[in-house]
Residue, then its C-alpha position, 0 to 999 in steps of 0.5 A: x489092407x496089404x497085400x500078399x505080394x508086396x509082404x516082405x520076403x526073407x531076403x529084404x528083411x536081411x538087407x533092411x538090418x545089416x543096413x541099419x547095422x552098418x549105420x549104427x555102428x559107428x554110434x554104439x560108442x557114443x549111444x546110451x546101451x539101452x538105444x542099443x539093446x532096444x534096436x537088437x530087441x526089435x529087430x529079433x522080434x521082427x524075426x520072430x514074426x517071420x518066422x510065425x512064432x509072435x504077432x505085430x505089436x499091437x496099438x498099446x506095446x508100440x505105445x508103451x515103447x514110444x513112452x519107455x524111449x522118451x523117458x530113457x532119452x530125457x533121463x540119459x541126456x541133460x539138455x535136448x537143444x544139442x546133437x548127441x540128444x538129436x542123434x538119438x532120437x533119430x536112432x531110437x525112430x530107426x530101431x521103433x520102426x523094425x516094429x512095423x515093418x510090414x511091406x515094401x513101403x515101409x522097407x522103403x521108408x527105413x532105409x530113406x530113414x537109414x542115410x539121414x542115420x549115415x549122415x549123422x556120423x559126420x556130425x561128430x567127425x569129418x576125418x578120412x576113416x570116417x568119410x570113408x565108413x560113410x561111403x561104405x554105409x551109402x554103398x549098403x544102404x543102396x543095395x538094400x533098397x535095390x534088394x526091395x525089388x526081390x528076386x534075382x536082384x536081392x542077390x548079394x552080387x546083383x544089389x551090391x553091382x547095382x549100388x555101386x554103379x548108381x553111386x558111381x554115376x552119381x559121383x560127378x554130379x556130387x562133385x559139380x554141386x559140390x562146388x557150386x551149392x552156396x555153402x551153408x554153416x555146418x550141422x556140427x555148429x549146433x551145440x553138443x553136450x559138453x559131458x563127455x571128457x575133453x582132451x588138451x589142456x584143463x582150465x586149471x594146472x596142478x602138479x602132474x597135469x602137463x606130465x600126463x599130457x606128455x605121454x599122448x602123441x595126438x595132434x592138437x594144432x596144425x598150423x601153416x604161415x603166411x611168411x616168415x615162420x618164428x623160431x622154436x625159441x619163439x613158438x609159444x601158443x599160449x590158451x589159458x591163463x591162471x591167476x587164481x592161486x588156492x595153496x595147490x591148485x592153478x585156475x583162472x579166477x573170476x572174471x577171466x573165463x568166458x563160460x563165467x561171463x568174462x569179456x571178450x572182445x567181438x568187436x574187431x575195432x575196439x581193439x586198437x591195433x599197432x601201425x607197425x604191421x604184424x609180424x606173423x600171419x598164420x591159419x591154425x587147425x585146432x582139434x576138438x577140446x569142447x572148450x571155448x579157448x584158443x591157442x595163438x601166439x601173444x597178442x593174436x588178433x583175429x578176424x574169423x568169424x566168432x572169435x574174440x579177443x581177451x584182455x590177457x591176450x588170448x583168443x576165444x571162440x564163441x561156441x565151443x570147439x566139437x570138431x576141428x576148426x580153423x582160423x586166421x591169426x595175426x600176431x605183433x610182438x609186444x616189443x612194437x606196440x607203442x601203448x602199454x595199458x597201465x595195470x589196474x588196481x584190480x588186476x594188480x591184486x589179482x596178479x599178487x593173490x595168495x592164500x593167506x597161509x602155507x609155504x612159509x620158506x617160499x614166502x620168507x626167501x622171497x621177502x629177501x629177494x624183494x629187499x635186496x633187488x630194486x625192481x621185478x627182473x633183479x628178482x626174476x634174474x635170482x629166481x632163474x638162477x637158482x633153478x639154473x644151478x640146481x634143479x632137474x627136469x624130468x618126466x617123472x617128479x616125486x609127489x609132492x604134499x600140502x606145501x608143493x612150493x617148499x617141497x618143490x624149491x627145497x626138497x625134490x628139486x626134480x618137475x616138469x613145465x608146471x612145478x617150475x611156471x607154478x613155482x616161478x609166479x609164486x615166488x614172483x608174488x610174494x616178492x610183490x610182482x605181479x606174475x601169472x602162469x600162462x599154458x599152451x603148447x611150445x615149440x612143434x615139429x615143421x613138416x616140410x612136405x605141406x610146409x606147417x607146424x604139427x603141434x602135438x599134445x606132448x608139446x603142453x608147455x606152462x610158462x609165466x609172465x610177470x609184470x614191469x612198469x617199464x616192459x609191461x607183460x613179459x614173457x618168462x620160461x623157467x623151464x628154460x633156465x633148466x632145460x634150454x633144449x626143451x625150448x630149442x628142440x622139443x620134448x623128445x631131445x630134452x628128455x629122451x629116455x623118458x619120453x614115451x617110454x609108457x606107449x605101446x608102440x613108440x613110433x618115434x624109436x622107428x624111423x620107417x613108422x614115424x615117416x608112415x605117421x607124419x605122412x598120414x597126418x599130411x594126408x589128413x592135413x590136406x584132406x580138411x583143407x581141401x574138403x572139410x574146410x571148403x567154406x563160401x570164400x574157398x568156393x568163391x576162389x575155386x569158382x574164379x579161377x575156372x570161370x574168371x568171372x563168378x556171374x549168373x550167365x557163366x554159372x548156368x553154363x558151368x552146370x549146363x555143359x557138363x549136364x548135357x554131356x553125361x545126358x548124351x553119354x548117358x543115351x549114347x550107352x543106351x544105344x549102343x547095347x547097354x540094354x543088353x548087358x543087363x540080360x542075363x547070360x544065358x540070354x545073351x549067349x542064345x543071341x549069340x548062337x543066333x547071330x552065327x545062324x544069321x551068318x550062315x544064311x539061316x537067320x532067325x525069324x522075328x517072334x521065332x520060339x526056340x524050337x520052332x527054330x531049331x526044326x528050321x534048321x534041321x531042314x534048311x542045314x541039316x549039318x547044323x540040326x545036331x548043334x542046334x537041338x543041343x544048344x536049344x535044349x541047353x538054353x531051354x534049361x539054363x533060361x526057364x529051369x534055372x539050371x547053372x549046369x545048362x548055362x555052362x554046358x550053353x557056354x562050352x557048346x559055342x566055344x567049340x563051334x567051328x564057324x569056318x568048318x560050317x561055312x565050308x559045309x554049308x556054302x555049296x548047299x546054298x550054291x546049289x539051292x540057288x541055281 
């Protein structure tokens, strides 16, 4: 049976939910509503019993409300062997929990249970805001435990004092394991569901796509060289590549995608690599797309663990991307590679697969070409030229109808990277040359600061290559041929009135807010290289650099020594008076009513009562009795009455004490007691 005393009173129920409030909150997007009307129900029925109005739930209600949260979780979630499902489950035992809730063992156990919940938020994102929440969430939740203890310390000031000051003591020891703890693989490598909307780049193209991404300003790759940094004329990273063509619609085809059972080179050594060293090294910070694919330039080589290689030269990772993830690339051009893999037959039918009807004029132009020009570049060369002389680039190009590709070269004339790539390869294939569309992102701007390359989501670029006996793939930017300055300087320059022109607030129009946003995205930049992305080998580099030498010896002594100093700080604290900085003020205050006595020669006897002190005072000083009934009086109050007045009026009465008129006062007496 619980006893009356350890019941929980009104003010640590308050602390137990605006805990559990603040580390719910970041989920409330992300959780099934009924997770959060369930925790508002229990907590408001929890009130209910304070307040005497309703009982407990007996043994059947917490059953039956066991069995309704598992239900709502098999129904809201596809698979269980993942994050969000996990998450959940820890978040409906958390709001099941407000119906026990009984005495201060099980406040305690809710809020043990309330930082794992905290924990979870990093789960899904590691970015600054949300380290910073989770600070903040660590902050309540410790001051709600600090509150369990009642009384004075379930006041606002005291637990919210006492968190922070446990929090900031702790901080050096989260910083030496921190750097020491053997690095482990991260939570988020578990998978997540995959029904949420991704961002970037689509595993299919159709008119418009690209459009749509060129009017988002999020960041999709950061990406920093080891050496020579290419031209914008050369910053192509490539991601999909569609080979399947349905009349209208762009898609990879069998046997290219990964989730399709594709193969993909995990292998490093089957690869055969140039002797002619890579051109580019480089490291990529991808942003979440919950999708599988990379982005790198033609032909990457990887050695990150979990990334392999295609066979269209393009990089994919085994697990797919849930939060930021960074990896190393090399790349050679494919002017230094020595051996061209001659064309299967089957990749060749591929690489020339049309629908068997549809965009008759496109067909019959491209049968010409193919008879008056002798190889694959003559063709490409008049294709070019033809978008060259007459055709628009835009952000805005008209619908287009059944047959896109007849509309598109004879009508509108008027597209975006997708109508002259898609258009591109579908003349190519008629004419008989194998031809692809390639999609990623082109081009980026350079941040001189960190020294990387921000590739932005309107930076989504699709391109083609086309196959020839001679050169093998090559790539081929028809956008190219119709706006140079795409290519060279970017999307903003080659259309620049129509270039966010949708946005709420266009922060490239403003310079002030535009050097506020590239330095933010630096700090963000630093913040996952530093921290998020602090793996076993950066720990290894930190930890050879301040030792010399990573041994067992000097490891014991990197954490020893910093131990034994906070230990002797922390002893040093104590003695000096850190025990009396936590009595309250009016104590303290009294003390130093006592400490003057001692000064003028009336010290205060060991276990003295107050008042017993005071009437020695009044016959061994008697110019003190009146400041000493008063102060005495006004410390009675303020220490055992609870009185703010007293404690003020105590405070007031020791400032307007004149020590050097008392000494003067009190001297002869002694003078003459002593003779």
């Amino acid at each position: 049976m619980t006893r009356p005393d350890s019941l929980l009173p009104r003010e640590s129920l308050l602390w137990i939910f605006a805990a559990q409030f603040t580390v719910l909150l970041p989920h409330f997007t992300r959780l099934p509503l009924w997770i959060i009307f369930g925790w508002a129900l229990a907590v408001l029925w929890r009130v209910e019993v304070y307040r005497g109005r309703r009982e407990f739930p007996g043994r059947l209600v917490k059953l039956l409300a066991v069995s309704v949260a598992l239900l709502g979780l098999v129904l809201s979630y596809r698979r269980w062997f993942a994050l969000e499902p996990m998450v959940a489950l820890l978040a409906v035992s958390f709001a099941l929990k407000n119906l026990e809730l009984l005495s201060r063992r099980d406040a305690f156990l809710s809020l043990l249970l309330a930082y794992f919940v905290a924990a979870t938020l990093f789960v899904f994102e590691q970015t600054i805001p949300y380290a910073l929440y989770g600070v903040l969430a660590a902050v309540v939740v410790t001051a709600a435990l600090s509150a369990q203890l009642g009384g004075f310390s379930a006041r606002p000031r005291r637990a919210l004092g006492l968190s922070l000051r446990l929090l900031a003591q702790s901080a050096p020891l989260m910083l030496l394991l921190f750097m020491v703890i053997p690095r482990l693989g991260p939570l988020w490598a578990v998978p997540q569901n995959s029904g949420g909307a991704s961002t970037g780049i689509s595993d299919s193209m159709t008119p418009g796509d690209f459009t749509r991404l060129s009017k988002s300003d999020q960041p999709a790759l950061r990406i920093a060289f080891d050496g020579p940094v290419p031209a914008p004329e050369q910053r192509y990273w490539r991601g999909l590549v569609y080979s399947h063509f349905d009349g209208r619609r762009w898609s990879q085809g069998f046997g290219v995608d990964p989730r399709e059972g594709a193969p993909v080179s995990w292998r490093k050594t089957e690869n055969p690599l140039p002797e002619v060293g890579p051109r580019y090294r480089y490291r990529v910070i991808q942003e979440p797309t919950r999708n599988q694919w990379l982005f790198a330039m033609a032909r990457p080589h990887s050695e990150t663990r979990g990334v392999g290689e295609t066979r269209d030269d393009r990089l994919v990772r085994s697990v797919p991307v849930y939060s930021r993830f960074a990896y190393d690339v090399r790349s050679w051009p494919r002017s230094s590679l020595v051996q061209r893999p001659e064309l299967g037959d089957f990749e060749r039918r591929r690489n020339l697969q049309l629908p068997a009807e549809g965009n008759p004029r496109a067909r019959a132009w491209a049968q010409n070409l193919a008879q008056e020009h002798q190889d694959g570049a003559a063709i490409s060369a008049a294709v070019l030229e033809f978008f060259h002389r007459r055709f628009t680039y835009t952000l805005k190009p008209p619908a287009l109808g059944q047959d896109s590709v007849d509309e598109f070269l004879f009508g509108s004339q008027q597209g975006f990277c997708e109508h002259f790539a898609g258009s591109y390869v579908f003349m190519m294939r008629a004419a008989g040359v194998p031809a692809r569309v390639v999609a990623g992102y082109q081009g980026g701007e350079w941040v001189d600061q960190e020294e990387y390359l921000l590739v932005r989501q309107y930076d989504a670029h699709a391109w083609a290559e086309i196959w020839t006996p001679s050169r093998g793939w090559q790539r081929v930017d028809p956008t190219a041929a119709v706006s140079p300055e795409r290519i060279r300087d970017g999307l903003q320059s080659a259309a620049a009135e129509e270039f966010m022109e949708d946005s709420l607030l266009p922060l490239h129009r403003f310079s002030l807010l535009n050097r506020l946003r590239l330095q933010w995205d630096m700090i963000n930049y630093r913040w996952y290289q530093t921290v998020v992305s602090f793996d076993s080998d950066s720990q290894q580099n930190l930890l050879k650099r301040l030792l010399g030498e990573v041994s067992p010896l000097r490891l014991a002594a990197f954490l020893l020594i910093p131990a034994a100093i906070g230990l002797c700080l922390l002893l040093l604290w104590l003695w000096w008076g850190g025990r009396g900085q936590q009595l309250p003020r009016a104590q303290r205050l009294y003390l130093k009513f006592c400490r003057r006595m001692a000064g003028v020669g009336v010290p205060r006897r060991s276990g003295e009562a107050p008042r017993d002190y005071a009437r020695r005072i009044a016959t061994e000083a008697p110019r003190l009795a009146a400041m000493a009934s008063a102060v005495t009086a006004a410390y009675e109050r303020a220490a055992y009455a609870d009185d703010p007045s007293a404690e003020r009026q105590l405070g007031r009465l020791l400032r307007q004490w004149r020590l050097g008129a008392m000494l003067a006062n009190v001297a002869p007496r002694r003078h003459q007691a002593q003779a």
